[in-house]
C-alpha positions, 0 to 999 in steps of 0.5 A: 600333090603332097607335100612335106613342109620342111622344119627350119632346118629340112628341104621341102619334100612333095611326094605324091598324096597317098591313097586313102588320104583326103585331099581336105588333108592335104594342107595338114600334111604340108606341115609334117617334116622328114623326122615326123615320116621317119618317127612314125616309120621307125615306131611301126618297124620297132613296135616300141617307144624305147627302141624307136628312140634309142635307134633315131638317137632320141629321147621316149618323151620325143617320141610320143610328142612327135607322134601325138602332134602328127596324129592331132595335125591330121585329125587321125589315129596313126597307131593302136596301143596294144599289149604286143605294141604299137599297131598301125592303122590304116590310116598310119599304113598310109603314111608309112608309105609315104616315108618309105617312098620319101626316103628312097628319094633321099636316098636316091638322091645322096647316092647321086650327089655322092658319085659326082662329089668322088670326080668325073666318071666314065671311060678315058681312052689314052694313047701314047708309044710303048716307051713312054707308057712302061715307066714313065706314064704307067705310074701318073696314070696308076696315081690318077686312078687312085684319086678318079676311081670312077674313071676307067682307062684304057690305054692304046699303045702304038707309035702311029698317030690315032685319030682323036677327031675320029672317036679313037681316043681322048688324049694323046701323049706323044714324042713329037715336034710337030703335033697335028693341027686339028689337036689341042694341047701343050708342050710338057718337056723336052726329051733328052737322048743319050747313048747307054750300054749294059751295066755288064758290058766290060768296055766304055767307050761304045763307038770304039771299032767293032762295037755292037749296036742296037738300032731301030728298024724301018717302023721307026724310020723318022727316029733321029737316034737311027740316021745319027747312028748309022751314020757313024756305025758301019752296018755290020756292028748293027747287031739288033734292029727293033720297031720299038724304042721299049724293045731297044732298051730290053735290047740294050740291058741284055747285052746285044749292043749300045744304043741310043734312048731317051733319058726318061726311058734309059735312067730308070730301066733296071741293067741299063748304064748311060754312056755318054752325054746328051746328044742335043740334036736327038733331042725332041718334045713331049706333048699332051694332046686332045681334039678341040671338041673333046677338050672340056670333057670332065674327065679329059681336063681332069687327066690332061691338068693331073698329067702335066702337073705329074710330068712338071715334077719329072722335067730332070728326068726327061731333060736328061739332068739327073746326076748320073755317073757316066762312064770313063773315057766318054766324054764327047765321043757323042758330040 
C-alpha cells in the first residue's frame, strides 16, 4: 500500500501505490503530506507558479520549495518548464493521480461527517388524533423539522390506536389514561375540557332549554364529554353529531351549538368563546408514546425529548389555565 505520512498537523493518508511507481519508492512516498498532493495537483491545472499560489493561498517561493522537495524525496522529475508552463511528466501524472484519488476520499469523508453532525436522518412516522395534530403539534413538529432536516415526517392521523410493535409507527401522541402495556413513554400534561360556544352566539348560558348542541358520534362512543352531555341535553337539541373532536370544533365556530373540547383545541381555535369553567371529571392525559424496541432510535429520542420539552412550556394551555374571560351569567352551571 501507499501511504502519505502526515505533517504534524495532517492525518495519516494510505492510498494505494500508483501505477508506474516502484515499489523501492514507496517509503520516499510515506513522507509526502496532503499539501504536497495538493501543490502539485494545483501547479498542473494552473500551469503557473503565480496562480497555483494565490489560489492554495501561498506564497511563489512555497510553491517551488514544496515542489523541488517532492521531486528530490522521490528521486524524480514531476514537471517539465516550458515556455507555455509547467508540464507534467509521467512521473508526476502519476502523482496527480494520486491527489485526485486522495481528495475525493477527503472529500467523501467531510461530507459524511457533515451529515451526522446536521442529527439524526431518516423517516419518522408519528401518530396522534386530528385534534391534537391541527394547532397544537403541527407547529412543535414544523419547530423539530427546521433544526432535523434530515429527518422526513409522516404523520398518520386517526383516533385508533396504531400498532408500534407492528412497524406501523414510531411515536405516538395520544389522549389516553391508559396507554397500552407494550409501549414506553411519559405522561406529558393533563387535558383540560370545557364547554365553548361561538363568538357570534347572542345567548351565554349554553344549558338553558333548547339550546343547540354539538355532540360526538359513535366513533368516539368512549369520549367522556358525550355521556356527560347527553346526560344533560335532551336528544333533540343535539343538532350535529361528528366522529372527530377537530370536526367538533369547526362545528362549535360555525354555529351549530355548544359543545364540549379540549382546552388546547378550543383556546386557540379562531370564532371559538369558552363558556364555561373546567369540567374536572372530563378531563383525561397526554401521553407520548413508542414500542420498547424502537426507544433508542436516533431519531425516536431526538423527537420524544424535542416534543416534551415543547409541550412542557404549553402545560397552561393544556390544563386549561390560560387567563381566558368566560362569559357572564356561567358560572358553575357545568359543575
Amino acid at each position: 500500500m501507499l501511504g502519505v505520512k502526515p505533517t504534524s498537523k495532517k492525518a495519516s493518508i494510505n492510498p494505494p501505490l500508483p501505477t508506474g511507481v516502484t515499489q523501492s519508492l514507496s517509503e520516499a512516498v510515506s513522507r509526502l503530506s496532503w499539501d504536497d498532493l495538493r501543490i502539485i495537483k494545483t501547479l498542473s491545472e494552473c500551469g503557473n507558479r503565480a496562480t497555483t499560489a494565490k489560489r492554495l493561498g501561498i506564497n511563489v517561493s512555497t510553491v517551488s520549495r514544496r515542489v523541488a522537495q517532492v521531486e528530490k524525496t522521490l528521486g524524480v522529475v514531476l514537471f517539465d518548464h516550458r515556455r507555455s508552463g509547467y508540464m507534467l511528466t509521467p512521473e508526476g501524472i502519476e502523482l496527480r493521480a494520486l491527489a485526485e484519488r486522495v481528495e475525493l476520499d477527503i472529500v467523501s469523508v467531510t461530507r459524511r461527517v457533515s451529515r451526522a453532525g446536521q442529527g439524526p436522518q431518516g423517516k419518522l412516522r408519528i401518530t396522534t388524533s386530528d385534534s391534537l395534530l391541527l394547532y397544537f403539534l403541527t407547529p412543535i413538529i414544523a419547530d423539530f423539522k427546521a433544526l432535523n432536516e434530515g429527518i422526513a415526517i409522516e404523520v398518520l392521523v386517526g383516533n385508533e390506536t396504531l400498532s408500534l410493535a407492528r412497524d406501523e409507527s414510531d411515536v405516538a401522541v395520544r389522549a389516553t389514561k391508559k396507554p397500552a402495556e407494550s409501549l414506553v413513554g411519559r405522561k406529558l400534561a393533563s387535558i383540560a375540557w370545557a364547554p365553548y360556544g361561538s363568538i357570534k352566539q347572542a345567548t351565554t348560558i349554553p344549558f338553558a332549554e333548547g339550546q343547540p348542541w354539538v355532540s360526538y358520534s359513535a366513533g368516539l362512543c368512549g369520549l367522556k364529554a358525550k355521556s356527560y352531555v347527553e346526560n344533560r341535553v335532551s336528544a333533540d337539541c343535539i343538532s350535529y353529531r361528528t366522529d372527530s373532536v377537530a370536526a367538533a370544533s369547526v362545528a362549535i365556530a360555525a354555529g351549530l351549538g355548544y359543545g364540549f373540547l379540549p382546552c388546547m383545541l378550543g383556546d386557540i381555535t379562531p370564532g371559538l368563546r369558552r363558556v364555561g369553567p373546567v369540567v374536572r371529571e372530563l378531563q383525561d392525559e397526554l401521553w407520548l408514546l413508542t414500542h420498547q424496541d424502537i426507544r433508542k432510535s436516533w431519531r425516536v429520542k431526538a423527537f420524544m425529548t424535542f416534543c416534551a420539552a415543547a409541550v412542557a412550556h404549553q402545560k397552561p394551555l393544556i390544563e386549561g389555565q390560560l387567563d381566558l374571560p368566560v362569559a357572564q351569567g356561567e358560572t358553575g352551571s357545568v359543575s
